[in-house]
N, C-alpha and C positions, 0 to 999 in steps of 0.2 A: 685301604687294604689292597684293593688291584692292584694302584701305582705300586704298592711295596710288591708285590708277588711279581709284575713287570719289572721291575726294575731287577730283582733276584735274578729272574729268567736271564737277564741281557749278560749280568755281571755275570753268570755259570758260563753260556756263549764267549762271552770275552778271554774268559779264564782254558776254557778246553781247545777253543780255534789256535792261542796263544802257546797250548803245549804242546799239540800237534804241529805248527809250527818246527817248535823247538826239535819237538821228538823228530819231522824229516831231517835236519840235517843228520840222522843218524842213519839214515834208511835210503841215500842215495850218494851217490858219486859222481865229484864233478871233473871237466878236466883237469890235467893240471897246472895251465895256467890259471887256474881257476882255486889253486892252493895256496896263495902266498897272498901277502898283504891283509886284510881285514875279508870276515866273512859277512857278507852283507843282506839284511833281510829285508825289501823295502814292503811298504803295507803305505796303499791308498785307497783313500778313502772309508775310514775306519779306526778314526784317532782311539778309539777304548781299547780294541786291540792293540794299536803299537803301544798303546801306556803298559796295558797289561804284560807286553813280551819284551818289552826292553826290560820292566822290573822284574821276569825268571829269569832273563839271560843276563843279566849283569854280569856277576862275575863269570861267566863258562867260557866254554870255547868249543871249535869247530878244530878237532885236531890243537894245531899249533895258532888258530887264527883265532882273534878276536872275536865276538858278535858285536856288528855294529847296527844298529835297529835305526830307519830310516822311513818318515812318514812325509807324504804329500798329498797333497789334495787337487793337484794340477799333474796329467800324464804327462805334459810335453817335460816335466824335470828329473822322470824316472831313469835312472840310469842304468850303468852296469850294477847287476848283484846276481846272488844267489838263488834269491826266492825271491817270490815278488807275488802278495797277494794284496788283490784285488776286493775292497768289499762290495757288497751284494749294492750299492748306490752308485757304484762305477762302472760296473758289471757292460753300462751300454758302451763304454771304450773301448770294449775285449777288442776286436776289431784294428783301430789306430795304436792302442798298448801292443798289439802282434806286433803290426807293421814296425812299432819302435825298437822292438825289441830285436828282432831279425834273425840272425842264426847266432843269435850270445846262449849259451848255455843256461838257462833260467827255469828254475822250475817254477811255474805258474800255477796258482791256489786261487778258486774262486770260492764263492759261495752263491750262487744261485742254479734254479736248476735249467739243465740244458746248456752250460756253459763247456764240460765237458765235450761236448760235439764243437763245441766251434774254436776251442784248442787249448782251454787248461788241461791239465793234467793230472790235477787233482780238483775236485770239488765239493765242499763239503753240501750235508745233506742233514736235515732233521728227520729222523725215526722212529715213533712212537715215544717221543719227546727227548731224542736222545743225540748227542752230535756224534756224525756216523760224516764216511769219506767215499767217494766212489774213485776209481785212478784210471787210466788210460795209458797203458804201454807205450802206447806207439806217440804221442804227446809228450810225453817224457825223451824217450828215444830221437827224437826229432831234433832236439835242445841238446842230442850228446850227453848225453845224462844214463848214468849205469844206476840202477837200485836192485837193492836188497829184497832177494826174492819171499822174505817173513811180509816187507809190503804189503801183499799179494794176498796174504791170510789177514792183514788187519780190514783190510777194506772191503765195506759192504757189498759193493761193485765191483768188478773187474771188468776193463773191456781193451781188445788186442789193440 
């Protein structure tokens, strides 16, 4: 009965990180070379999630763009995208994932805590059992990244 109650737990997690996903692309603005071709959401380290968000995003789109849903298990083969989250067992990459990343426009989604301070922009949070987000402005901003200021009232946290 635990494993079944765990495992419920993980699949709800996989299911809510996966639509939050989806839901930012609606709640920021990238540049606009940042508009054409496929809209790319990479996720390392945290294959349940990419199964889970490639199977909502299938057929959608970003605008006029594709979702193209893209998982690795190795930083060094993260590329250009969109989003780019990080799961909580990669989390000690934050660091070299920056460095790769560089000034590309990316919005960075983690999950553990404290990662917000050392440069995601979003990261999620559990809250009296519940998955909740905390965001950082200027994390965002940093990456050329415009959002939607409703954001701002979704998330647990705000910090400038």
């Amino acid at each position: 009965l635990v494993v079944f109650q765990i495992n419920t737990v993980e699949a709800q997690e996989e299911k809510y990180i996966s639509l939050f996903l989806y839901n930012f692309t609606k709640h920021f603005d990238w540049p606009d070379e940042y508009k054409s071709g496929d809209f790319i959401i990479d996720v390392i380290g945290h294959e349940s999630v990419f199964i889970k968000l490639k199977e909502l995003t299938d057929t959608k789109k970003v605008g006029s763009q594709d979702i193209v849903i893209r998982n690795y298990s190795d930083i060094t083969l993260i590329g250009k995208c969109h989003i780019l989250f990080i799961g909580y067992w990669q989390s000690r990459f934050l660091p070299q994932i920056l460095d790769k990343i560089g000034d590309r426009s990316t919005l960075i989604v983690t999950e553990k805590e404290g990662l917000i301070n050392e440069g995601s922009a979003i990261n999620f949070i559990i809250k009296e059992g519940v998955i909740k987000f905390e965001f950082k402005k200027s994390n965002a901003q940093k990456y050329g990244l415009k959002y939607d200021p409703r954001i701002i009232d979704m998330a647990e946290v705000v910090y400038d």
